[in-house]
C-alpha positions, -999 to +999 in steps of 0.1 A: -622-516-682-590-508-666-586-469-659-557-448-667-539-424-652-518-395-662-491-382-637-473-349-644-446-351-618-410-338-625-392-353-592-388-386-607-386-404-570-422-392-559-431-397-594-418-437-589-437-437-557-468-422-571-468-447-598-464-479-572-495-465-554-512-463-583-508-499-597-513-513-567-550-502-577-550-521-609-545-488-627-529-481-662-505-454-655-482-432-680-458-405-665-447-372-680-424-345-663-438-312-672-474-296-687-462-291-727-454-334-725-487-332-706-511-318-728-496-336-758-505-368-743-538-358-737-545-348-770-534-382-785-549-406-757-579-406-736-572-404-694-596-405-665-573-388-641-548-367-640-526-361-611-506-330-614-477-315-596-480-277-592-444-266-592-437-280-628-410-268-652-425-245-683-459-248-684-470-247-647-491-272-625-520-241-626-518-236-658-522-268-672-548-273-649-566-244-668-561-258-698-571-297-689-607-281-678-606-259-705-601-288-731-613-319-717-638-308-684-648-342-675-609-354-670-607-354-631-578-334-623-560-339-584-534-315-578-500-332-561-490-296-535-471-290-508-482-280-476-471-250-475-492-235-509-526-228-496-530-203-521-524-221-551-546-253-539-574-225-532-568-211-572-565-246-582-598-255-571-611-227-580-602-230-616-615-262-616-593-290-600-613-319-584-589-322-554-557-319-540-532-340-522-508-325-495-470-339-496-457-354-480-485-379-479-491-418-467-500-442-488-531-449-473-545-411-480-532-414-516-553-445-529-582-436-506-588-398-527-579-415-558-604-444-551-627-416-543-624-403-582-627-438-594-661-436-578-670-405-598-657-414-627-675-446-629-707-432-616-710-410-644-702-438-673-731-459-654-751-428-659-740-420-695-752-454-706-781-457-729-812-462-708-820-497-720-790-511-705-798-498-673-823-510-648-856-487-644-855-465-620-867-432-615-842-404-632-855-373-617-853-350-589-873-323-583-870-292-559-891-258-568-869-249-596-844-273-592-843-302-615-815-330-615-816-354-647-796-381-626-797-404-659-786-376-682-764-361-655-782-327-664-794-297-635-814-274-647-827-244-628-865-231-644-857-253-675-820-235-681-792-258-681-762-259-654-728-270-670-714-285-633-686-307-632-689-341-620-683-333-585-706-304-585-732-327-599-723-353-569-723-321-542-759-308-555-774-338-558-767-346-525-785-315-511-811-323-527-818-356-515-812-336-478-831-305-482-828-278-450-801-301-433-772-290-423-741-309-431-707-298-416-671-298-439-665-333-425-698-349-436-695-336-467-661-351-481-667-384-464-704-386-482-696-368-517-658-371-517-659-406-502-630-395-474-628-382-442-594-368-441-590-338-421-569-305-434-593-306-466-617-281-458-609-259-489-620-292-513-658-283-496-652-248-497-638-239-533-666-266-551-693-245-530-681-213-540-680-223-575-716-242-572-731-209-560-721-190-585-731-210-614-764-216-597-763-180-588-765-171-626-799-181-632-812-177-602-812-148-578-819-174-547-792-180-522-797-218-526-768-232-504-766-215-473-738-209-447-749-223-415-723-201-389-699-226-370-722-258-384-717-260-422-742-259-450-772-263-462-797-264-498-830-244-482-856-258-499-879-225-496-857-201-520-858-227-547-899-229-539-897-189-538-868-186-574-904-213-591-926-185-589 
């Protein structure tokens, strides 16, 4: 099944240019200039990705984000920035983007983060199909009060649901198969993201942020550590200690 793409771009050159990258990945893409034209499309048609401009006439790049997540969470949304707007790829994330690309950028960085959320995005439909299409395996993970549903794509903390995007899902899981080891910025996007671009840090940092507090809602625990100068860490003993 062919995936499709959504780019809300208002320069019509990098909009061109975007769109040639992205069928060079066998990719159904559609282009709109601004969010109103945006979120019309995405209430008539169903899209795996949208990639967003941030400075966008109207309605902008931010606030369409907002409303993408708001609306439809499991759409992966990467924001299209410049390099000179930390601040709004640090709100982005924060309101729920799944990454970012700088611009200028090489072509080779573009397909790479958007194979990246092909990856996701077909990971969770393999996990979304009924179980008797899927080979048996073991679908659970446990860790003191932790509990990942890898089949239902579910974490649970002392039986209480987590509603985590798909990325968070990815970036907890992947603790938990590592407990108390300590993996630096650069580990984690090449192993969860699936790149090892550098100048990304704020991806890592923004879905932990975001991870702790939702974990931190049900559970008093600090269950992802900062490790000082190293990275982070899932310590395995305040998830043993938040079980009692």
């Amino acid at each position: 099944m062919q995936h499709k793409v959504l780019v809300v771009e208002d320069d019509l050159d990098i909009a061109g240019l975007v769109q040639v990258h992205l069928k060079e990945l066998a990719l159904d893409v559609e282009h709109v200039s601004d969010g109103e034209s945006a979120m019309a499309k995405l209430m008539q048609d169903h899209f795996d990705i949208v990639l967003l401009d941030i400075m966008l006439p109207g309605m902008d790049g931010l606030s369409v984000c907002r409303e993408i997540k708001s609306l439809f969470p499991h759409i992966s949304v990467v924001l299209l920035t410049s390099k000179s707007s930390e601040m709004d790829r640090v709100i982005g994330l924060e309101i729920g983007a799944d990454d970012y690309i700088c611009k200028p950028f090489s072509y080779r960085e573009f397909q790479a983060r958007i194979k990246a959320q092909i990856r996701h995005i077909k990971l969770l439909k393999m996990q979304q199909q009924p179980t008797d299409t899927i080979a048996t395996a073991p679908t659970a993970l446990m860790l003191g009060a932790l509990q990942i549903d890898t089949g239902g794509h579910e974490v649970f903390i002392n039986n209480q649901l987590i509603d985590l995007t798909a990325t968070e899902f990815d970036l907890i899981h992947f603790f938990a198969k590592h407990p108390n080891q300590v993996f630096s910025r650069a580990q984690l996007l090449e192993s969860v993201w699936g790149y090892d671009h550098s100048g990304y840090e704020h991806t890592v940092n923004s879905h932990i942020n975001r991870l702790r507090s939702k974990l931190g809602n049900l559970c008093q625990q600090d269950i992802i550590e900062t490790v000082w100068g190293v990275g982070y860490k899932l310590n395995a003993k305040s998830l043993q200690q938040a079980s009692l």
